[in-house]
Every structure is written in C-alpha cells, then in structure tokens.
TORKEVO-716530 format. One record per residue (C-alpha): residue in three letters; x negated, y, z. Coordinates in Angstrom, 3 decimals. Layout:
<atoms>
<atom residu="Ala" u="X" v="Y" w="Z"/>
...
</atoms>
This chain:
<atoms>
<atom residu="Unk" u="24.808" v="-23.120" w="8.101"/>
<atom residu="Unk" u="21.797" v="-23.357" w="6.166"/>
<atom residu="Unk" u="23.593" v="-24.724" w="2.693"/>
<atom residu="Unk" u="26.873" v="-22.751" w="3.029"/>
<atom residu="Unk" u="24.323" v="-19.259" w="2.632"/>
<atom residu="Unk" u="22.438" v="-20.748" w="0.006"/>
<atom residu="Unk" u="25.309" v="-22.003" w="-1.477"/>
<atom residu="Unk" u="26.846" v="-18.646" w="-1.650"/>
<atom residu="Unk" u="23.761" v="-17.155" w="-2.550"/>
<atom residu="Unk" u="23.836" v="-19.492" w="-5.735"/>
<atom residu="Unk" u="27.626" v="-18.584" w="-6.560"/>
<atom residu="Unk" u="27.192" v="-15.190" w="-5.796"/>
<atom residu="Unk" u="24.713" v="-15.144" w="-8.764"/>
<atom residu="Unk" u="26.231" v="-17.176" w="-11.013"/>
<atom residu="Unk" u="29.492" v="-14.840" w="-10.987"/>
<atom residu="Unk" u="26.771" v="-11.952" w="-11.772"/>
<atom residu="Unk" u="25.330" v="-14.035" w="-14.578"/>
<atom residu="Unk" u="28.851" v="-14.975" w="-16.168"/>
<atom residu="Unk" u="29.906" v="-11.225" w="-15.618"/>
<atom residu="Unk" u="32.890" v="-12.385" w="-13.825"/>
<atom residu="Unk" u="31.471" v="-9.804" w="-10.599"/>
<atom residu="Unk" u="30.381" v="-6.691" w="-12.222"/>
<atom residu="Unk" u="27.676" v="-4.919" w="-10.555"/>
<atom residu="Unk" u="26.748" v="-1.619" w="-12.484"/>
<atom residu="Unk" u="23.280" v="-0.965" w="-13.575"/>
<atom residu="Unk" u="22.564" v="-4.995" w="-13.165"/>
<atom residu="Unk" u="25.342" v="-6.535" w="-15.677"/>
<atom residu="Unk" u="27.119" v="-3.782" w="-16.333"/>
<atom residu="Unk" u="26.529" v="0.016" w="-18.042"/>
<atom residu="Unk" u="22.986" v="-0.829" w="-17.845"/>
<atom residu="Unk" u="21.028" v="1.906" w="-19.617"/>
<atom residu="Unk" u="18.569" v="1.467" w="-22.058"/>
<atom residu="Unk" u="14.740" v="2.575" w="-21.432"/>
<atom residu="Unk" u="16.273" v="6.188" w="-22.315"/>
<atom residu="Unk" u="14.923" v="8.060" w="-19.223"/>
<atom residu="Unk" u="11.755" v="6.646" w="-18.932"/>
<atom residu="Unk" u="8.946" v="8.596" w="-17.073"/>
<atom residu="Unk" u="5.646" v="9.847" w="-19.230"/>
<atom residu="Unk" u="2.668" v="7.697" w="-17.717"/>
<atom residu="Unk" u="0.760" v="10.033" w="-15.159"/>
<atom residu="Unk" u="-2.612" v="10.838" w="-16.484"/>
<atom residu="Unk" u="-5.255" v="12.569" w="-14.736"/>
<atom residu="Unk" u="-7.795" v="14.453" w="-16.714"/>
<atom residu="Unk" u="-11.464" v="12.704" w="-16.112"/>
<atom residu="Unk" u="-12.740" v="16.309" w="-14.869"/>
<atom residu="Unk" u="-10.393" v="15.875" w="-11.882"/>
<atom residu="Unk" u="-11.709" v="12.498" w="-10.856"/>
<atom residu="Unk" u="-15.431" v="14.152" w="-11.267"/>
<atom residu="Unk" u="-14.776" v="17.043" w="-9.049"/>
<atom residu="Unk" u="-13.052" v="14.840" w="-6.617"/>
<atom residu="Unk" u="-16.055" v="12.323" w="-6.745"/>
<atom residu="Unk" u="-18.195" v="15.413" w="-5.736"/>
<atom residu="Unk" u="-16.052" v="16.458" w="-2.909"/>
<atom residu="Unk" u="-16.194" v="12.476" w="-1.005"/>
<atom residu="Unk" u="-20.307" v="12.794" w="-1.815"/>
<atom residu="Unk" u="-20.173" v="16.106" w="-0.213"/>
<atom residu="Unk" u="-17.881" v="14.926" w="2.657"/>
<atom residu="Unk" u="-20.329" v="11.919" w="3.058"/>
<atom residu="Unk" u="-23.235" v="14.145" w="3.394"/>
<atom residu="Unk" u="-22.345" v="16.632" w="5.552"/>
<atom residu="Unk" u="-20.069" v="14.139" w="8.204"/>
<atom residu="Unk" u="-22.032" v="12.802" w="10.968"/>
<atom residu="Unk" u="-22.622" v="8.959" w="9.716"/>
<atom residu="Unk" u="-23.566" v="7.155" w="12.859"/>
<atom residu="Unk" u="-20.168" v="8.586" w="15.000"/>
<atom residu="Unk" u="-18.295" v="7.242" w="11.797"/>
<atom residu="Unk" u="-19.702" v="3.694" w="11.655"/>
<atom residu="Unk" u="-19.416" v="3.386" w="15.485"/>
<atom residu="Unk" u="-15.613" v="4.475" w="14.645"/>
<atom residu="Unk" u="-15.022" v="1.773" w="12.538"/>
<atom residu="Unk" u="-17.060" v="-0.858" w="14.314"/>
<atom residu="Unk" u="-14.633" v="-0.175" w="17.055"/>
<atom residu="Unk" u="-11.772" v="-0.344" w="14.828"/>
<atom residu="Unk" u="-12.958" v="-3.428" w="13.262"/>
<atom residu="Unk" u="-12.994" v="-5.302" w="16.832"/>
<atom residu="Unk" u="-9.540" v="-3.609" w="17.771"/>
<atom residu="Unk" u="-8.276" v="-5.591" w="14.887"/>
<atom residu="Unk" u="-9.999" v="-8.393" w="15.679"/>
<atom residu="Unk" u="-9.340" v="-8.790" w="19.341"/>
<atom residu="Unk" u="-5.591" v="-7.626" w="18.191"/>
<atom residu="Unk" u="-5.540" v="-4.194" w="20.096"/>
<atom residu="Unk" u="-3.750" v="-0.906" w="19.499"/>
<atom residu="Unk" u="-5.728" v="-0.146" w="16.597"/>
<atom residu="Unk" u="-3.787" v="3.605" w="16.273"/>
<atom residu="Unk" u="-6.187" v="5.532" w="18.754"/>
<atom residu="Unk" u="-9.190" v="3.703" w="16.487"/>
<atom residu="Unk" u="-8.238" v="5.072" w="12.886"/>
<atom residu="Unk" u="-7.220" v="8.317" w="14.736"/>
<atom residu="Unk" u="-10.782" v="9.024" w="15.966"/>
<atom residu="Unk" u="-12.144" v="7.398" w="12.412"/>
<atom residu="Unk" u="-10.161" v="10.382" w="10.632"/>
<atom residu="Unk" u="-11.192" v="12.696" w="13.342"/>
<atom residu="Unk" u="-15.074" v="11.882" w="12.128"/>
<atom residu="Unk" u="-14.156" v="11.972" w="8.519"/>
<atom residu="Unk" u="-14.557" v="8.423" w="7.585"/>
<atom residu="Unk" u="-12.394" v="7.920" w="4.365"/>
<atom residu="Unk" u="-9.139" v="6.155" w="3.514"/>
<atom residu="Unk" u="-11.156" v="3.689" w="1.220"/>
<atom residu="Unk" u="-13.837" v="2.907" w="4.346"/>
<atom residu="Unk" u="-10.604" v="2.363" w="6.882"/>
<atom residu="Unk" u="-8.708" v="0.440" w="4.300"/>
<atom residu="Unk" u="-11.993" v="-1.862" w="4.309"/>
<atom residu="Unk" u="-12.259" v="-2.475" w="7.404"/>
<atom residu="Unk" u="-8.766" v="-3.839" w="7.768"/>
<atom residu="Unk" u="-9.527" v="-5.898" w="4.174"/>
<atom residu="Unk" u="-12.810" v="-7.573" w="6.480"/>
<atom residu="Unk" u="-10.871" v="-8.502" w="9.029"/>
<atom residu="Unk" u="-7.481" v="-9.767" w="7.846"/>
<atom residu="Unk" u="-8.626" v="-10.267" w="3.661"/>
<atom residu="Unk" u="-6.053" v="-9.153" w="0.791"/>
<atom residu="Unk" u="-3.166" v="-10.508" w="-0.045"/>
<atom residu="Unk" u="-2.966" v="-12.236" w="-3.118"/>
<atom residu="Unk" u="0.729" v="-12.855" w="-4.398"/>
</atoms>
C-alpha cells in the first residue's frame, strides 16, 4: 500500500512538471511578483516606547507571584500536565509572552529545521 501512494505521489508530480495536469497558479497562469506586499517597517520610536512600556510593566508587576507562576508552569510541562490553568495565572500576574515562551524553550528546546 505503501509504494502504490508513493508511486502516485511521484506520477502525480511528474504530470504537474510535464504540464500534462494543469494546476493554476503552480504550472499554469502563474503571476509574476506583480502584487507583492511593501516590507512592514516599524519606525525605531515605536520599538522605544514599547521597550518602556515592558520596563514599566516589569516594575510595577509583583515579581515573586510571577516567577512562582512560571516555576509552576515549568514543572506542568515537565511532569506533562495541563499546562492551560499555568500560563492562565502567568498572564493573570503579568509575566510576558517572551518569559512564557521561555519557559516552554527550557523545557522542550527549539526546533531547529
């Protein structure tokens, strides 16, 4: 079963090559770069005043509730627990994306494809 989906897999794909299936926008009518999208650029006095908000936040958050929060979200992980009600209470104490997102990079590491 195996071989008769790979091999029509590999003829599928060869018809699209040879343009004997048409498939628009892949071998057929395919447009040109014509519409293509301006790069988004943020002005640098956005990132500032955004840098000064998460300094602000950090200051003014209670700091100990936040690093019990993700201590207990780091052994959730771990121990491979619901960790839902964990980030829910993290956010609830203001601990930011970035510090969440860490946690989870501790524990499990980062892909590299």
């Amino acid at each position: 079963m195996k071989n008769e989906i790979a091999k029509s897999a590999y003829i599928y794909q060869k018809e699209i090559e040879s343009n004997q299936k048409i498939i628009v926008g892949v071998n057929k009518f395919v447009e040109a770069d014509l519409n293509q999208k301006p790069v988004f650029k943020i002005e640098d006095s956005i990132r500032k005043i955004q840098m000064d908000k998460l300094i602000a936040l950090k200051n003014e958050r209670n700091n100990l509730n936040v690093e019990k929060d993700l201590m207990e979200l780091r052994s959730a992980a771990i121990e491979n627990r619901n960790v839902m009600p964990s980030i829910i209470k993290c956010v609830e104490d203001y601990a930011t994306l970035g510090e969440i997102a860490d946690t989870f990079r501790d524990v499990f590491g980062e892909f590299k494809g």
